[in-house]
C-alpha positions as CSV (number, residue, x, y, z in Angstrom):
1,X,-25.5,26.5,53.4
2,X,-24.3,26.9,50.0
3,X,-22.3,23.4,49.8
4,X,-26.0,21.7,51.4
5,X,-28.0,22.7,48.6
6,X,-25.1,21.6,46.2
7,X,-25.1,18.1,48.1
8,X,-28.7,18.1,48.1
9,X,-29.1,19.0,44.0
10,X,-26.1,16.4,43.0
11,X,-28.1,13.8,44.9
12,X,-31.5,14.5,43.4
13,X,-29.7,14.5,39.8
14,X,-28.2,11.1,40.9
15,X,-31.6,10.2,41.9
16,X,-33.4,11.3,38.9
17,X,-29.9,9.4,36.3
18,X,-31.1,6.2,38.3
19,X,-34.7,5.9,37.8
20,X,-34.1,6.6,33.7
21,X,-31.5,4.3,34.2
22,X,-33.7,1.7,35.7
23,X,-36.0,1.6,33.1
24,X,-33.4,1.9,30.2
25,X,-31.9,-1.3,32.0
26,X,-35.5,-3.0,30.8
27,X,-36.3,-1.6,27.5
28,X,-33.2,-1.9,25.6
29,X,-31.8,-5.4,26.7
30,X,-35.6,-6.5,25.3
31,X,-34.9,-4.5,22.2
32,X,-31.8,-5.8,21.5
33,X,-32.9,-9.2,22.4
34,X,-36.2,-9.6,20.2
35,X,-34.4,-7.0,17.2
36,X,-34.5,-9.0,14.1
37,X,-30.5,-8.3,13.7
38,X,-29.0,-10.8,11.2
39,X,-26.5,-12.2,13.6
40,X,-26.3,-15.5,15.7
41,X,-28.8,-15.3,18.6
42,X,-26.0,-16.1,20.8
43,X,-24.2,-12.6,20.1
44,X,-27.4,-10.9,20.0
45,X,-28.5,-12.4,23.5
46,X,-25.2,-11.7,25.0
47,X,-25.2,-8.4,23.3
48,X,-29.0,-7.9,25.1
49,X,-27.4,-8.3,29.3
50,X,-24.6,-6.6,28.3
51,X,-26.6,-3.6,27.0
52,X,-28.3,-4.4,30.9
53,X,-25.0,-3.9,32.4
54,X,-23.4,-1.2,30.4
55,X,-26.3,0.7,30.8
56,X,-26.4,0.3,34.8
57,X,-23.3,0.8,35.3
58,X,-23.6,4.2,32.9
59,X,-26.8,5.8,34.8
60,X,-25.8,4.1,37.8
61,X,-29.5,2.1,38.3
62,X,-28.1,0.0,40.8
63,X,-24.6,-0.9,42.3
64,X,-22.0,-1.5,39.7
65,X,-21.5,-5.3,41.2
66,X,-25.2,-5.7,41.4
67,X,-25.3,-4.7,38.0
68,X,-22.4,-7.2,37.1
69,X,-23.3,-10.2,39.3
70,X,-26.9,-9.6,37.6
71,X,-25.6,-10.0,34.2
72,X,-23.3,-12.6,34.9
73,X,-26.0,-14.7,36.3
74,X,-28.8,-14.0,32.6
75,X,-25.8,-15.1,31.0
76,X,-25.9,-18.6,32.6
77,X,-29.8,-18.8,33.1
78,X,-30.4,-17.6,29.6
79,X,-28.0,-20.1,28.3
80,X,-25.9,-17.7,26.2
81,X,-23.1,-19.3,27.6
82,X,-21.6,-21.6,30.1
83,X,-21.4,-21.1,34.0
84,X,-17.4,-21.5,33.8
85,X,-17.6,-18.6,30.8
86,X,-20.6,-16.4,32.6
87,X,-18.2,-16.3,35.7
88,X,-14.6,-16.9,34.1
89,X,-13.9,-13.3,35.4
90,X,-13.9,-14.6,38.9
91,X,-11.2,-17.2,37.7
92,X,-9.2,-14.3,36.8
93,X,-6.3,-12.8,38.8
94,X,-7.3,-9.4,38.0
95,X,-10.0,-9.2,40.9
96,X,-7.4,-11.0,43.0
97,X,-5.0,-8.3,42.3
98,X,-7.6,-5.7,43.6
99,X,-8.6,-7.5,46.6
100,X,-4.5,-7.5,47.4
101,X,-4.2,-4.0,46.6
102,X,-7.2,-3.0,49.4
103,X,-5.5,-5.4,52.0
104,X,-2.5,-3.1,51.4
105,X,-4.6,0.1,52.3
106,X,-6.1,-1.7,55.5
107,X,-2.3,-2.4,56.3
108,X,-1.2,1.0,55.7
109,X,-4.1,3.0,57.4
110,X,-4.7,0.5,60.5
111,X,-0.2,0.7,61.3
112,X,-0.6,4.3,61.0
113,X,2.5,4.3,58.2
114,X,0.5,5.7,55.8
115,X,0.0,8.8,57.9
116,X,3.6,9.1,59.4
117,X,4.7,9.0,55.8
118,X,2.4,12.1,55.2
119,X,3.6,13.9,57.9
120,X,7.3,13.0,57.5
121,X,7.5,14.2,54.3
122,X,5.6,17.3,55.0
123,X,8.0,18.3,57.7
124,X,10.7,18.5,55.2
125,X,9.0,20.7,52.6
126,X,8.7,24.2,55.4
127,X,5.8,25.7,56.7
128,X,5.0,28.0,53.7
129,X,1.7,27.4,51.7
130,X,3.8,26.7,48.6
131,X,5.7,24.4,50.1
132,X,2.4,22.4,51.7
133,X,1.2,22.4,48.5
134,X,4.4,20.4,47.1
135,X,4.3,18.7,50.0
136,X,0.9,16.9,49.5
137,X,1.4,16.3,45.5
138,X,4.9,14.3,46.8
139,X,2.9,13.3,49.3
140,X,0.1,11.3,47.3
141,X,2.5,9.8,44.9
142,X,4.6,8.4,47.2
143,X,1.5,6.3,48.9
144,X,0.1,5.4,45.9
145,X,2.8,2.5,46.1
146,X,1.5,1.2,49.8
147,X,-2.0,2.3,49.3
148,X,-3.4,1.1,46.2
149,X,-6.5,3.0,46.1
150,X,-7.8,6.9,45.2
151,X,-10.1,6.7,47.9
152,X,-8.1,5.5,51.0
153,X,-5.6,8.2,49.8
154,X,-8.2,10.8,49.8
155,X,-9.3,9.8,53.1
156,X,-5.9,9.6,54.6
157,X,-4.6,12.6,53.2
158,X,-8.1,15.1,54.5
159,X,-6.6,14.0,57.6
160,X,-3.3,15.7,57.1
161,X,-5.5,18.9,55.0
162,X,-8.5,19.5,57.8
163,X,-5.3,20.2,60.6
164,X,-3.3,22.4,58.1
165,X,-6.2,24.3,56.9
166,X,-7.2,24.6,61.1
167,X,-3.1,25.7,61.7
168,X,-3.9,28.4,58.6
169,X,-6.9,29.5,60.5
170,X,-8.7,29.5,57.6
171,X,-12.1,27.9,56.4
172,X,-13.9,26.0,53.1
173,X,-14.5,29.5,51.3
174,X,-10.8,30.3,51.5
175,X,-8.4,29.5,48.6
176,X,-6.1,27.4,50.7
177,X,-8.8,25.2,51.5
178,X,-9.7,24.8,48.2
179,X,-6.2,24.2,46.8
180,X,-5.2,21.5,49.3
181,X,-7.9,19.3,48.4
182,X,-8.2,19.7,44.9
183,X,-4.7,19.0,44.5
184,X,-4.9,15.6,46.5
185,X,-7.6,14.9,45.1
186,X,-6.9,14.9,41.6
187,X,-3.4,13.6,42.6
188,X,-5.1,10.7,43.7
189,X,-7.3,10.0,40.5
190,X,-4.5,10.4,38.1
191,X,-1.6,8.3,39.8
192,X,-3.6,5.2,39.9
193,X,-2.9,5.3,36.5
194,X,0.9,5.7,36.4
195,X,1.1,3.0,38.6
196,X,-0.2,-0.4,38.3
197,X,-2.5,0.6,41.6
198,X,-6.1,1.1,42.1
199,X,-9.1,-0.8,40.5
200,X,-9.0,1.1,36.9
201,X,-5.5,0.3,36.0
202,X,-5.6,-3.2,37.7
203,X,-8.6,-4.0,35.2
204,X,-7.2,-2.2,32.4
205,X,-4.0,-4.5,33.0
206,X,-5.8,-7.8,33.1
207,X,-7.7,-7.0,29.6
208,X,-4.4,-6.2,28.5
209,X,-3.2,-9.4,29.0
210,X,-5.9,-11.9,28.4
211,X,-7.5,-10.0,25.3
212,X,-4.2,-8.1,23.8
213,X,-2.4,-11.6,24.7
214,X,0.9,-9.4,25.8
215,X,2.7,-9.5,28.9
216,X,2.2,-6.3,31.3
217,X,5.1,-5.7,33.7
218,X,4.5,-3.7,36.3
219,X,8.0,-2.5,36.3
220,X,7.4,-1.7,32.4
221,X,4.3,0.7,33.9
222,X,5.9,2.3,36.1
223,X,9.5,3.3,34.3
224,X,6.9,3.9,31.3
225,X,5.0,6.7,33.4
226,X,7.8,8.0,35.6
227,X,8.9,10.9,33.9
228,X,5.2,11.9,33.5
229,X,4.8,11.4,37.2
230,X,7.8,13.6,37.8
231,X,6.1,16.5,35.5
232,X,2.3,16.3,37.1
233,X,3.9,16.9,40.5
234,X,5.8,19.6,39.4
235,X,3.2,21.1,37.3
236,X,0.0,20.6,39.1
237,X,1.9,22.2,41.9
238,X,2.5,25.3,40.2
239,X,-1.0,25.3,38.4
240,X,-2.8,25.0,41.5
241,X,-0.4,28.0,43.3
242,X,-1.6,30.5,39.9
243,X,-5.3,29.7,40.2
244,X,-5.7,30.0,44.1
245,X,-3.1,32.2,45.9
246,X,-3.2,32.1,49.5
247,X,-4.9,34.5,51.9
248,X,-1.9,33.5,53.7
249,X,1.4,32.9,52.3
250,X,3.0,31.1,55.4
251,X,2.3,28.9,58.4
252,X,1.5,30.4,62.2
253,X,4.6,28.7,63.7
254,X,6.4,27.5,60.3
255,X,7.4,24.0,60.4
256,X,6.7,23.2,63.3
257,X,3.1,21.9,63.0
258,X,4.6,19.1,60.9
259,X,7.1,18.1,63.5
260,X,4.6,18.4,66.4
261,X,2.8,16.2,64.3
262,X,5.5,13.5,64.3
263,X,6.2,13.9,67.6
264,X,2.8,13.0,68.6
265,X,3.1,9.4,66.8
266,X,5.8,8.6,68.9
267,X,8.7,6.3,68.5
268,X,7.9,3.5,65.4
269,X,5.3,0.2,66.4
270,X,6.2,-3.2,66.1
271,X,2.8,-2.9,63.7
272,X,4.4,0.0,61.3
273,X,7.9,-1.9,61.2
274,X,5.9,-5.0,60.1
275,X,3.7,-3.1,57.3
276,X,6.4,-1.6,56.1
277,X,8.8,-4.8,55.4
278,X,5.2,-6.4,53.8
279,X,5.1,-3.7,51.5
280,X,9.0,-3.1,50.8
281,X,9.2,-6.6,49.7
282,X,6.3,-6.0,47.4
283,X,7.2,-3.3,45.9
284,X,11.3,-4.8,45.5
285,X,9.5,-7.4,43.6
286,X,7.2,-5.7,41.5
287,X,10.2,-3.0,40.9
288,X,12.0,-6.4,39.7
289,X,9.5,-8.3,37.7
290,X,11.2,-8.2,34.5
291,X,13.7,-10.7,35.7
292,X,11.4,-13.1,37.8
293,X,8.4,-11.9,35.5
294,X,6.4,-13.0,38.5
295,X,2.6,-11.7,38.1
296,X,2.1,-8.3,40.0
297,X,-1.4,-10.3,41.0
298,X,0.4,-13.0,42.8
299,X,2.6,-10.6,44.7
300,X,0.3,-8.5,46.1
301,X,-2.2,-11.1,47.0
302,X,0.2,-13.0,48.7
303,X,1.9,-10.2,50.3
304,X,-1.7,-9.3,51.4
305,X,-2.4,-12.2,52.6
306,X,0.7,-12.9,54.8
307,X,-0.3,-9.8,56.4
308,X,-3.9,-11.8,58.0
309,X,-1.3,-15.1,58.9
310,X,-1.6,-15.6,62.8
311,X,2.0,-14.7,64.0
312,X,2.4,-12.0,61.4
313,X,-0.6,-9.5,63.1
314,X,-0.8,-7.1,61.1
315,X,-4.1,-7.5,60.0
316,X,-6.8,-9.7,61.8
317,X,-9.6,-12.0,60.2
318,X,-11.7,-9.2,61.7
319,X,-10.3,-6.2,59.4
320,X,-10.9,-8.7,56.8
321,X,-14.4,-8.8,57.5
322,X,-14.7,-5.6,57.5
323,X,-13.2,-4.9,53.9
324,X,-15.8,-4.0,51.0
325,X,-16.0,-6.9,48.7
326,X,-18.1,-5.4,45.9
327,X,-15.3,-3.8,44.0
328,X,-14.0,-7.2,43.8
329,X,-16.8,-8.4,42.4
330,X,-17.8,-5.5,40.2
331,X,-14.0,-6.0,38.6
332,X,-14.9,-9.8,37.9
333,X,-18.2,-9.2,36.5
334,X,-16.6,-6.7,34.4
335,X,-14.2,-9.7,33.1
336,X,-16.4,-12.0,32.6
337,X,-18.2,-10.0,30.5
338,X,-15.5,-9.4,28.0
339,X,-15.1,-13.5,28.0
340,X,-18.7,-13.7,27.2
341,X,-18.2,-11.2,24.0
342,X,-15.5,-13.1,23.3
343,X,-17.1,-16.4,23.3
344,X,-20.3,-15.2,21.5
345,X,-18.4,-12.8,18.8
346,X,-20.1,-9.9,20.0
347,X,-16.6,-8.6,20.6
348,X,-16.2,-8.3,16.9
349,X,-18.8,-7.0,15.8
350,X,-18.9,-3.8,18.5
351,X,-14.9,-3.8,17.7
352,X,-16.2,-2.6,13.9
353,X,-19.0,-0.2,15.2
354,X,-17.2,1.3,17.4
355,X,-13.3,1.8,16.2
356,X,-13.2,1.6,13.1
357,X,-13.6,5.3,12.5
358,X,-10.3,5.6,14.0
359,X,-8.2,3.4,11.5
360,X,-7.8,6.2,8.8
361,X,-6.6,8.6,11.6
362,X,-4.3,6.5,13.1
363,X,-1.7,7.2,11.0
364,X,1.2,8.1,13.0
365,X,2.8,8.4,16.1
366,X,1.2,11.6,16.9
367,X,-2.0,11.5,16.0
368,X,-2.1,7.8,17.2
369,X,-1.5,9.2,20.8
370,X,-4.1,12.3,20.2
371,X,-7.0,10.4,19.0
372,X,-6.8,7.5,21.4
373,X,-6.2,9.8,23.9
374,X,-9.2,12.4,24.0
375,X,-11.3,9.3,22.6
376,X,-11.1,7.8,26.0
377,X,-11.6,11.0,27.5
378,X,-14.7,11.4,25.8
379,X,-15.7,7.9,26.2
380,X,-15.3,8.6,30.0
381,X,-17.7,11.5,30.4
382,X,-20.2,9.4,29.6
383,X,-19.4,6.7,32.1
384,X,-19.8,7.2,35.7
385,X,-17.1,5.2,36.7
386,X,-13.4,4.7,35.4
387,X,-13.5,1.2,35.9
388,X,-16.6,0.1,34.2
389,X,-15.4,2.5,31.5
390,X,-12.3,0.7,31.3
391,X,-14.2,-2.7,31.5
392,X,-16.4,-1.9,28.6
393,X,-14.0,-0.5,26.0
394,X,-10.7,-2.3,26.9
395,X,-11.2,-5.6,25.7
396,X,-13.0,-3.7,22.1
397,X,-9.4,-1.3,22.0
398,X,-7.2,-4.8,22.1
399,X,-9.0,-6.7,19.6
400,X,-9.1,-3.9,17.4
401,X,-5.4,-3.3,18.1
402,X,-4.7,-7.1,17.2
403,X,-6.5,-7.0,14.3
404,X,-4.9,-3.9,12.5
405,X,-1.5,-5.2,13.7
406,X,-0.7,-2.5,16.2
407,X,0.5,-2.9,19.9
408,X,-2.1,-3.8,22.0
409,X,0.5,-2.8,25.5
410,X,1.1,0.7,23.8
411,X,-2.9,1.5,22.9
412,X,-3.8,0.0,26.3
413,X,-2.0,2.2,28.1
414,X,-2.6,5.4,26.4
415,X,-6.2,4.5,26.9
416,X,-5.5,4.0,30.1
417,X,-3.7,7.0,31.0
418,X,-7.2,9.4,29.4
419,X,-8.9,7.4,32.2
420,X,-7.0,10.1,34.7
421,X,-8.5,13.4,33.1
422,X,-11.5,14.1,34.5
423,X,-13.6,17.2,34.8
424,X,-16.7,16.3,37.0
425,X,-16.9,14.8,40.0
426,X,-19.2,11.8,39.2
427,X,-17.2,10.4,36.5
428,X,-14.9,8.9,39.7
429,X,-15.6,7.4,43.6
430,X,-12.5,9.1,44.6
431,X,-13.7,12.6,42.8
432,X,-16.7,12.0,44.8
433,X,-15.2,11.3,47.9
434,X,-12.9,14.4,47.7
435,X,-15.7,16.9,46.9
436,X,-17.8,15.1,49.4
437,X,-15.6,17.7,52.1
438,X,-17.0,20.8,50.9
439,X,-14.3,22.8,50.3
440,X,-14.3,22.6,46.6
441,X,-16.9,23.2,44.0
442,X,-18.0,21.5,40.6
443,X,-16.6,24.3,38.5
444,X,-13.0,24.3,40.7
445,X,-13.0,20.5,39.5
446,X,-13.8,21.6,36.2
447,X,-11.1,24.4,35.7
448,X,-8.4,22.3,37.4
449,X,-9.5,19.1,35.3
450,X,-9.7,21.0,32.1
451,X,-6.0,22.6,32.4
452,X,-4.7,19.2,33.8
453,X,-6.3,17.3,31.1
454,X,-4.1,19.1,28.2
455,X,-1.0,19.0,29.6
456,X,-1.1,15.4,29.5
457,X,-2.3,14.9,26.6
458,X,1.0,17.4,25.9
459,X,3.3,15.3,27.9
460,X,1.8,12.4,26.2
461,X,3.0,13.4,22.8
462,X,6.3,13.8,23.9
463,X,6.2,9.9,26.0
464,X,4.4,7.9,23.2
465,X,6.9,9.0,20.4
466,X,10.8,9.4,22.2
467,X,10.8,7.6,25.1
468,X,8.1,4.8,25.2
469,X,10.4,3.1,22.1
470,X,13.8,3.3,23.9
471,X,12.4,1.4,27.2
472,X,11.1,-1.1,24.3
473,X,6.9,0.1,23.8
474,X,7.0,0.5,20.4
């Protein structure tokens, strides 16, 4: 009953966010727009729609690709700018990167790999809560590579959870229950961004690169990240095993479950044997890119899209109908607006509101990493999504990084990274998604978010300084 009223008070707060929202959307674009600013009326009209957007997106008025296809459109009615600039996003490969990444979910979840891969690696870890625990933190790394997305890992792993937490004979007031899915759902939310996977670092990785003007490996990401991705799973495991010990410290029937599990699936399908060469060649050649410097975009939209070519059936034109489109084209909105501040100068001008308080504090290494850092983690709170939060302040962080001489790949990233600590449940889909289950509560979130949050801003400082310069991010 408890979790109902919660459900029923988050969405009336939701509610009550989007009809301010709604009305904000109106009132500030015309105050921006008629304000007697002494700037070209270009920037300030562009500035106007994307106050519109930002705003939408922030209160969450209406859905974030309404929202973006909206302001995309004012920009080319309005003539602030062309229609190639107002939609230039869509032009981009960073929404095409996306779209490959949620064929490779479809793949994995509709072969079944995703969840043999669970189970597999689960039988290997025992049958004691501890080990569970390890298991699903390992668990939810290792599918970030074939499922790019929080969410289909969220979903896909409550699978695994509900029949554990069943075997435990336990229920959504008990400790285990709350432990399991806290810890693959914040899993899910902060791997995204160790890995090139996911729409957050996707967009954050295409701003990089048109607006910073650097080249983003995805190899680069990865090495850049791994020893932070070794530590999380390591140390959310044993965080999560202090603040909710079990009512039971071991498995009715010990590993077994596991292997039953397995055993159930049966021998290997043609489909899994097929999913799984798709995505081993796509992650050989991401793994590789710093010799064919291939984009990660082209890769896994072509790898994604072999995987629909009659013959190869692993996915059908049907499953493709099926997929959600509007992240797509919430992620190209989201571009396109950052051409359009480009092309009108608004970019600079925000650039100087907005950073440059942080120039006399960037004066080292350390403090660098700190400020950008919890910066961006106090930018997020006040975004509902880590995409649009990405989208609105990425292409400001690069051209302030270019134009104070620092490395745009090295900022990006850190900025990035801050994207991953979260504390409520709104400020991510896949947050959302996981508390959606009921067997966690806001203030869990909160307590594990707030621990999880400092130590990697901790790990961070030891990263940025020692090893981010000898793999060559200076």
């Amino acid at each position: 009953m408890s979790t109902q009223v919660a459900a029923l008070h988050e969405r009336a707060q939701v509610s009550t966010r989007a009809n301010i929202g709604r009305v904000l959307c109106v009132f500030v674009p015309l105050v921006i727009w008629f304000a007697p600013f002494s700037i070209e009326a270009a920037t300030k009209h562009g500035l106007a729609i994307t106050s519109f957007m930002i705003v939408a997106w922030i209160t969450e008025a209406m859905d974030y690709a309404l929202a973006g296809l909206i302001g995309c459109y004012l920009f080319w009615a309005l003539n602030v700018v062309t229609f190639s600039v107002a939609f230039s996003g869509f032009a981009t490969d960073t929404p095409w990167f996306l779209f490959g990444a949620t064929l490779f979910g479809t793949m994995a979840t509709k072969s079944g790999l995703a969840r043999r891969i669970a189970y597999v690696v689960m039988q290997r870890v025992g049958g004691t809560y501890a080990g569970i625990l390890l298991g699903l933190v390992i668990t939810d790394f290792l599918l970030t590579f074939i499922v790019p997305s929080g969410i289909a890992r969220v979903v896909i792993m409550a699978a695994v959870v509900l029949g554990f937490i069943e075997a435990f004979e336990v229920g959504p007031g008990s400790n285990i229950g709350r432990a399991m899915f806290l810890i693959i759902t914040y899993a899910a939310g902060i791997f995204d961004k160790m890995i090139i996977a996911g729409a957050a670092s996707i967009t954050a990785r295409g701003f990089i690169e048109r607006v910073g003007g650097v080249e983003v490996l995805w190899s680069r990401w990865f090495i850049a990240y791994l020893p932070c991705s070794l530590v999380t799973i390591v140390l959310a495991w044993r965080l999560i095993l202090w603040l909710y010990p079990p009512e039971k410290h071991a498995l009715p029937g010990g590993v077994g479950y596991a292997r039953q599990e397995v055993k159930k699936m049966g021998r290997w399908t043609p489909l899994e044997k097929k999913t799984a060469v798709l995505m081993g060649l796509a992650i050989a050649l991401w793994l590789t890119d710093f010799i064919h410097h291939m984009s990660p975009s082209i890769i896994g939209l072509g790898v994604g899209l072999a995987a629909v070519v009659p013959g190869i059936g692993v996915l059908s034109i049907d499953d493709m109908k099926r997929i959600n489109y509007m992240p797509v084209f919430f992620v190209a909105a989201a571009v396109s607006m950052g051409e359009v501040l480009t092309s009108t100068k608004g970019l600079d001008l925000l650039t100087n509101v907005l950073f440059a308080w942080m120039e006399p504090l960037l004066t080292n290494v350390y403090s660098s990493a700190v400020v950008l850092y919890w910066t961006a983690f106090v930018y997020h709170l006040f975004l509902a999504s880590e995409v649009s939060m990405l989208g609105t302040s990425i292409p400001l962080l690069m051209n302030f990084a270019k134009s104070h001489g620092l490395n745009p790949l090295a900022l990006g990233m850190i900025w990035t990274f801050a994207a991953g600590g979260k504390i409520f449940a709104y400020q991510s889909a896949v947050m959302v998604i996981g508390y959606s289950y009921g067997y966690f509560e806001s203030k869990d979130l909160l307590r594990v978010g707030l621990w999880l949050t400092v130590i990697e801003s901790l790990i961070l400082l030891l990263l940025v300084p020692y090893y981010w310069p000898f793999i060559g991010i200076q």
